[in-house]
Each structure stands twice: as structure tokens, then as C-alpha cells.
N, C-alpha and C positions, 0 to 999 in steps of 0.2 A: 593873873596870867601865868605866875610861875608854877602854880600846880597843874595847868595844864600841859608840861613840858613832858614831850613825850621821851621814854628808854624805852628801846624794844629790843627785849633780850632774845639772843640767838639761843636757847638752851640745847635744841636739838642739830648743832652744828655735829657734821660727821671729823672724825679727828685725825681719819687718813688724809696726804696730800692726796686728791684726785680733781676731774675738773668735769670738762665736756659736760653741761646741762643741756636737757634737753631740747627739744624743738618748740616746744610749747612755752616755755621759761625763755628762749631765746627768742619769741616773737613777742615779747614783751617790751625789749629793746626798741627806741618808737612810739610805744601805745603811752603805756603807765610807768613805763621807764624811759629814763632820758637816754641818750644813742649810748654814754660810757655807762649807764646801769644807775645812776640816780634817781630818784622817787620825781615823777615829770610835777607830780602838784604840791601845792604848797600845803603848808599846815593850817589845824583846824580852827585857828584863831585869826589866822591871816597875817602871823607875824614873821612867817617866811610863804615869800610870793613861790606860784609855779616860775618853774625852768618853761621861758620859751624864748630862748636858742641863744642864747649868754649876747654879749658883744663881740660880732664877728664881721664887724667893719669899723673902720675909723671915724670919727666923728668928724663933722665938717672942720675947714679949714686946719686938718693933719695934714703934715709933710714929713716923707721917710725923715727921717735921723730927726725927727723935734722928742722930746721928752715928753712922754705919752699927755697929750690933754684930758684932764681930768672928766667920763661922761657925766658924772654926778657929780659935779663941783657944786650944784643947788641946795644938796642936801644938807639937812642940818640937823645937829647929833639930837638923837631922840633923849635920850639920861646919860649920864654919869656913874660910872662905878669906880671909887675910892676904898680907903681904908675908913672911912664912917660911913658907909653903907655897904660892906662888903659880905656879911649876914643876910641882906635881901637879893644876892645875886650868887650867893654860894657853889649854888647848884646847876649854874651856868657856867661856872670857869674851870680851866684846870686846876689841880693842886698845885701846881708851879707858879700859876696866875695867882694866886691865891696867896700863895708865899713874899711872891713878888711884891702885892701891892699891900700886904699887910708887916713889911718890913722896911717900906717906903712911902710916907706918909705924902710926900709930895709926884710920887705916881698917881694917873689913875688911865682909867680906860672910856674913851669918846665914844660911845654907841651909837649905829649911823641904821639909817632904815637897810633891811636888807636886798639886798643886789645878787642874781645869780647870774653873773657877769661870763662866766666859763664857756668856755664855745673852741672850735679846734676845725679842721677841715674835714669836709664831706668825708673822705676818702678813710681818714680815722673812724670814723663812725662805721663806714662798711667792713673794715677791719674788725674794728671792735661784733660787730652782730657775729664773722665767718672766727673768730676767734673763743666765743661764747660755746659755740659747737665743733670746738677741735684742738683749743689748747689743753697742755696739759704737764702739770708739776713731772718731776724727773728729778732724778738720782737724789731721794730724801727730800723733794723741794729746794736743792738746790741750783735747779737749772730749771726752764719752761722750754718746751718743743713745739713746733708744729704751728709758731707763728713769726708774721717779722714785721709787724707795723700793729698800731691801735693797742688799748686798753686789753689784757691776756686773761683776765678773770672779771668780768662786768657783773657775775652774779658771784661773787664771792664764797666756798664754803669754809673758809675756814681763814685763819689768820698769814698763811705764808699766801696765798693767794692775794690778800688783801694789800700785804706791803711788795707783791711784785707790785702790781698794779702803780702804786707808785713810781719803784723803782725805773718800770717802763714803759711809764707815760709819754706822753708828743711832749715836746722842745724844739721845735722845728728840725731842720734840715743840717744846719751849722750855723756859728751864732761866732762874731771876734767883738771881742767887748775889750774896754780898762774900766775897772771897777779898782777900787780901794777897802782895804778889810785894818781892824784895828781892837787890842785886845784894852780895854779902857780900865786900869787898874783901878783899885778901892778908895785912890786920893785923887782920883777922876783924871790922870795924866795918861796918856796914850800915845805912840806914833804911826801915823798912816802907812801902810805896804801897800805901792802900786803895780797893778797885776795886768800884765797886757795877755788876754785871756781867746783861746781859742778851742771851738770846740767843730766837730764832724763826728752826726749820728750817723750810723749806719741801722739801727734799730729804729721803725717810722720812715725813712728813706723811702721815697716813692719809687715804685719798680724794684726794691730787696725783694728776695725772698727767704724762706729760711735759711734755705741754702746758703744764700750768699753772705748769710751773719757771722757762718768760720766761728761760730761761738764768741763773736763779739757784738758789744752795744753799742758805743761810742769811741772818738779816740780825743784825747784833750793834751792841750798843752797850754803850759804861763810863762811867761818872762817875767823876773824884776825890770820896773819901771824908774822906781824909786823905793827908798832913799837913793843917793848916789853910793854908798857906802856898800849897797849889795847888788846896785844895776846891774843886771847881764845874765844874773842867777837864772835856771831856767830849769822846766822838767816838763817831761813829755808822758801820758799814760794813755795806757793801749787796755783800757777797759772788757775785761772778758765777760759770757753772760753767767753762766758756772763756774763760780771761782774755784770752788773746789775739786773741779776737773783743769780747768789750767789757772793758776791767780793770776790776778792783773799784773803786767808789765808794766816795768816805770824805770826811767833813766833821769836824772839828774846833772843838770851842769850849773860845776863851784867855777865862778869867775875867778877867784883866786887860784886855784890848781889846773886850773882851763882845762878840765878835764872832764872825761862825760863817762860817770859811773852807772851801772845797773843797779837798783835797791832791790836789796834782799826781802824787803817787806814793805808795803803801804799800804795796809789794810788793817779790817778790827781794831785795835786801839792801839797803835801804833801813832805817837800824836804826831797833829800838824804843826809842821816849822810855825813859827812868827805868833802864834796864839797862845804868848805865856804860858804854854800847857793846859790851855780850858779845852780845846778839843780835839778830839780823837780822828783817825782817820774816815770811821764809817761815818763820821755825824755831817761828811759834805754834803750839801741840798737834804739834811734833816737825816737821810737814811741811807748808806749806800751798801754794795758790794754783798757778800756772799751770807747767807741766813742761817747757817749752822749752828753759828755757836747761841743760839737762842732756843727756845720755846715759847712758839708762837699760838697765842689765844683770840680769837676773832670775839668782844666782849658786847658786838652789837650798836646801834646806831642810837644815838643824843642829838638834842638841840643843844647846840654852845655856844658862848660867843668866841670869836673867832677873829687875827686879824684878816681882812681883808681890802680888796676894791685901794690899796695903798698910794692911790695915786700923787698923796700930798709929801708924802716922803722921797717922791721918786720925783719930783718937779727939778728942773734943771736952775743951777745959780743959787741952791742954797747950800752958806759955808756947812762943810763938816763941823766945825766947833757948835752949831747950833743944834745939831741932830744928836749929838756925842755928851750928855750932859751927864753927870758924876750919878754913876747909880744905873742910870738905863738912859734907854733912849725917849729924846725928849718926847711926852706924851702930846702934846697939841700937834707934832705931826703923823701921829697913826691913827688908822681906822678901825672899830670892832662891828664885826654884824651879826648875828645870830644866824648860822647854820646848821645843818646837819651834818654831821659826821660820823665815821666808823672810827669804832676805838678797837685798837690792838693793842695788845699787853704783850708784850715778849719780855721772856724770864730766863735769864744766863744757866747755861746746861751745866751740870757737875761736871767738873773737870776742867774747865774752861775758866780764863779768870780776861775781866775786864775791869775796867771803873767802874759801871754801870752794871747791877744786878739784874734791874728792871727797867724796863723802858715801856708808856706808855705814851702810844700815837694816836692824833685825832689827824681823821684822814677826809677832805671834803669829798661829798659826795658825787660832787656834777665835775673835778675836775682829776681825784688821787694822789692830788698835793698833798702832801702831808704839812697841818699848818701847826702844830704845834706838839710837844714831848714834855713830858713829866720824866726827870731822871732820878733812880734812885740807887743807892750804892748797895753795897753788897748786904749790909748789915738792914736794907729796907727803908735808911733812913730817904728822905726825897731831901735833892740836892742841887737840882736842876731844874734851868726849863730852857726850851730851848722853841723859836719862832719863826718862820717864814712870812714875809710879808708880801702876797702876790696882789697883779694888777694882770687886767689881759691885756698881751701886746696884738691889739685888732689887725696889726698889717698883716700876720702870720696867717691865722688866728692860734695863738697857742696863751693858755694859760700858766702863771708859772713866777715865782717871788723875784723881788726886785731888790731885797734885804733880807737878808738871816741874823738871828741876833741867837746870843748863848749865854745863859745869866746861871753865874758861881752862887747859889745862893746861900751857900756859908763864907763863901769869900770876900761876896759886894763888892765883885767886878764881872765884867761882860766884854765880849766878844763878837764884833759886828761884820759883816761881809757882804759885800754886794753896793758898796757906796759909788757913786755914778753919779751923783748931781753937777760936778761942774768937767765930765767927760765925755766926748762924742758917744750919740747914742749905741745901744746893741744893731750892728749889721747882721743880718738873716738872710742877706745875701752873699755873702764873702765868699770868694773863689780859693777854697779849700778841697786838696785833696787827701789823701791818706796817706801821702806820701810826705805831706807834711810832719806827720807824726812817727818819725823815724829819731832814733840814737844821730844820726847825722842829720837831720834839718835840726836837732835841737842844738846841736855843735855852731851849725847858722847864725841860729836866734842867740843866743849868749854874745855870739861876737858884736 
């Protein structure tokens, strides 16, 4: 089976940002392509099923706020990939995967039949077709024009197209979550940061248009929850879509000085408070913010395994200490399945200095997730990996990780976010406006 795993190399990719394909490449969308630009059939072994039309309803007996019901809870892992058999599956993992399980002998990876669970509303989809024939990169690829909802590059040419695509993908509408994040050091001790979390897209917004984006995407804001040592802490970001024509706004309130400062910077690698230093600004939801300081390579589509379909991780009432175990997170509750994906290689531009020299993304086909990074440092060595673990939330329909995890792997330790199991679910409904996201609603929330 493994030599039939297909690489299809782009070689003849063009290497200017440009976009708008044609009519004909656009009415493909639908036929032999899935509505966001995924290959609609499956592969030629039958070991990834066609796309026909993910999960975009809830399964029976679901009620808003329950922790999503698992639709494949029947299924049952097909093999095993460990560090004694990790030679027979080499060529299915990332280099990070690879590192991971061959420096942790009691990790391994549960391979589960494949699921193309991804599905989004009608309305992204019509986006997505009128976006195929009208978006288009702007100022060096660092901005897209000419659109304000759906999937902006569905026939990808090249690599900055491929991580917008990501970047502004559907999330719904506005989303208030508490979720817990925890940086698990190398003698497996940790303590939880509780994040009362709110977000309002205006990028996807039913009725935006470009116009009304004002060159933004989202606006977000957190509160500390807990410890009690730092409740009240809070920060508001005003998400721009070209950073490099205006960078993201962010203001901050220290419970201590009760006072609500401007940040001069929270972007590129600029680390995040409370993540012992394992990550960087741009690494929220795997990739965020402005594409300059890279060189971006479109390196073509793989079959990999991938996690997905997570729903065993996301089940409500199980302790953190049981997910959080010394080294990674515990494997009997993640999923792998074999996907396809796009791989982007982005390579740090002279002059420009990060942690990360190198970053490679495998990007799902049927949704723009990006589920997983190979990191490598300046010198080439690889030194990372970092994971998304999504599930589709059917009430929305939106696709989209329930878990990020970010594994040190010269340090053997990790960095997890997105922990929810024993907190009320994500609302997709919350009565959020924009005006929430003000230097004074954030003065509010702290109080």
C-alpha cells in the first residue's frame, strides 16, 4: 500500500503572487473539485474515501452546549504506528512525527479509517467559486483584495496563496469559549492558564463586504480566569488583514497597575505570555499574521497521516492530568487518519531573524487547516512540531481544532491549548459586537 502513496509535484508553479484562474479551472469547483478546491474522489486504493459533503449536521440526540458527540465513535483503529515500526510508515509522517515518536518510545500514533468530515455553509462555498475568479495577492502577498467571505485562493498557485487560504478560512461568525492552555515542562509538571476567550469575525460575516473589512479580519479578546494570582489580566486584538500596511493592534490590562497599556508589538516572534517561551506570537492556530518575513514554496500535495476527526480528546469530564502526561499528550486519546495535504515550506528571508528558519505546513485539503509544522531553526536543525487537533463543530458547520499542541523537541516539553473538557461548550451564538473590542471594554473585563 505504501508505494502506492501518491506526491504530486507542482514543478511548474508560477513564482509571482498572482491569482484570478480562470473560468474554466473555476468550474471545476463542484464537479472534480470539492466547493474549497479539494480533489472531490478518493484515492486509487480506496484508502481515502471521496468528499461527499463532510458532516454538516449534528447527529442525533446533539444539544447546543453538549461536547460534540462523537459521529464515528464505531470505528476502530486500523494499525499502530510506534517507534518499532516507524521504518514501515516513514514516508507517511512528518519529520516532527517522526522525531517525536522515535524519542518516545511509549508514544505512538492510533490510525483510524479515514473520515472527510469538513463541511462549512452553502454561502462559503458560493464565496469560495466568486473568489476563485476575483481574488488577488496585493502589496508583495501581503494583503488579498477583492474578497470578504469563503476560501481566497481554492486553486492555489503558489505558496502565499496557500497559507492565506488558511489564515482566512470560516470560523464562524463569533465564538466565547474558556478553554485552558499549559506549557508541560521535561519533568512532566505544568500549571493550567484559564482563558475566558472571545472572538467577532468580520472576515466570513454574512452580508460583509470587502469594503466593510476596513482591512480587518477578526477582533479577539481573553481574560485570566485563573490562577487567582493573575485573574483579571486581559488583552484585546484588533486583527488587521495586511499587517504590513497597518500591524495588528493590542492593548493589554495588568491587574496589578490596573492599567490598560498599547503593545508596541505582538507579532512574528514576539513570544506568548505563560508558554515558558515555547511559542512565538505567529504560531496561534498554527500560522497567523503578516507573510513577509518568509519565503513561501507551494511543494505540492501527499498522502499523510494526519491528526484528525478528534473527537475523543474533545469529550467533556475528562481530568486534564489525564490528557497532560510527561512527554506529550496522552496517545490513546488522539486520532490519525490518512489525508491529503498541501505542503508549504516557508524559509526566513535574509535580514530578518526568528527562531524558526524553516517552517513546513501540511495543509488539509477539504478544509485549510493547517494540521500540522515541522520546525526548524536557523542552522536547519528540525526542532519542532507543532499540531492541530480538529473535529467539525456540525451546529455551525465549521471545521476547525479543538487542541494545539507544540512539542520542544530538544527540550522534552510541550505546550498545549485549547483544553475544554470540563468547561461550558464554544457558543457561536454570543451577542458580540465590535465594540467589545475597544482599550475600554478591555478596562471592563479586567475589572
Amino acid at each position: 500500500m505504501l508505494r502506492s502513496v501518491s506526491i504530486v509535484l507542482l514543478s511548474a508553479l508560477a513564482l509571482q503572487a498572482q491569482a484570478k484562474v480562470d473560468a474554466a479551472q473555476a468550474e471545476r469547483l463542484g464537479r472534480d473539485l470539492t466547493p474549497l478546491g479539494g480533489e472531490m474522489a478518493g484515492n486509487a486504493v480506496g484508502s481515502i474515501p471521496a468528499w461527499s459533503g463532510g458532516v454538516s449536521a449534528p447527529p442525533a440526540g446533539y444539544q447546543v452546549g453538549m461536547h460534540h458527540p462523537d459521529p464515528f465513535a464505531s470505528d476502530k483503529p486500523l494499525y499502530r504506528v510506534d517507534s518499532q515500526n516507524l521504518a514501515q510508515y516513514e514516508a507517511l509522517l512528518p519529520p516532527g512525527m517522526h522525531s517525536l515518536l522515535q524519542q518516545n518510545p511509549g508514544f505512538y500514533l492510533r490510525v483510524f479509517p479515514t473520515r472527510r468530515s469538513a463541511a462549512a455553509p452553502q454561502r462559503i462555498y458560493d464565496a469560495t467559486r466568486f473568489n476563485a475568479l476575483n481574488a488577488e495577492l496585493i502589496s508583495g502577498g501581503n494583503g488579498v483584495q477583492g474578497v470578504a467571505s469563503g476560501i481566497p485562493f481554492p486553486l492555489p498557485q503558489n505558496g502565499q496563496e496557500a497559507i492565506w487560504n488558511h489564515i482566512m478560512r470560516y470560523r464562524g461568525e463569533q465564538i466565547s469559549m474558556i478553554t485552558n492552555q499549559a506549557a508541560v515542562l521535561a519533568n512532566g509538571s505544568y500549571n493550567l492558564l484559564k482563558l475566558e476567550r472571545n472572538v467577532y469575525f468580520l472576515y466570513g460575516r454574512e452580508g460583509v463586504t470587502p469594503k466593510d473589512l476596513d482591512n480587518t479580519l477578526f477582533y479577539y479578546k481573553y481574560r485570566v480566569a485563573a490562577p487567582a494570582k493573575l485573574a483579571g489580566s486581559a488583552l484585546v486584538v484588533q486583527e488587521t488583514l495586511d499587517q504590513v500596511l497597518a500591524i495588528r493592534k493590542a492593548w493589554r490590562f495588568n491587574r496589578g497597575e490596573r492599567r490598560v497599556r498599547r503593545l508596541p508589538m505582538l507579532a512574528y516572534d514576539s513570544l506568548q505570555p505563560d508558554t515558558n517561551g515555547m511559542a512565538t506570537a505567529d504560531q496561534v492556530d498554527a500560522y497567523n499574521g503578516a507573510p513577509d518575513r518568509y519565503e513561501w514554496q507551494l511543494l505540492g500535495k501527499r498522502e499523510m497521516l494526519m491528526p484528525y476527526n478528534s473527537y475523543a480528546v474533545h469529550q467533556q469530564g475528562i481530568a486534564y492530568g489525564d490528557i497532560l502526561q510527561s512527554k506529550h499528550v496522552n496517545p490513546e486519546l488522539l486520532r490519525y487518519e490518512l489525508h491529503r495535504v498541501w505542503v508549504v515550506e516557508a524559509t526566513l528571508r535574509k535580514g530578518f531573524s526568528h527562531p524558526y528558519g524553516k517552517r513546513r505546513f501540511y495543509l488539509d485539503e477539504d478544509s485549510w487547516q493547517i494540521l500540522a509544522v515541522d520546525l526548524y531553526d536557523s542552522s536547519g536543525a528540525l526542532i519542532g512540531l507543532q499540531e492541530a487537533h480538529p473535529i467539525s463543530y456540525y451546529e455551525v458547520p465549521m471545521f476547525g481544532s479543538t487542541l494545539e499542541t507544540l512539542y520542544d523537541l530538544k527540550g522534552g516539553r510541550y505546550f498545549v491549548d485549547g483544553l475544554d473538557n470540563n468547561e461550558p461548550m464554544y457558543d457561536f451564538n454570543a451577542k458580540l459586537t465590535p465594540r467589545d473590542f475597544t482599550p475600554q471594554a478591555l478596562r471592563r473585563a479586567g475589572n
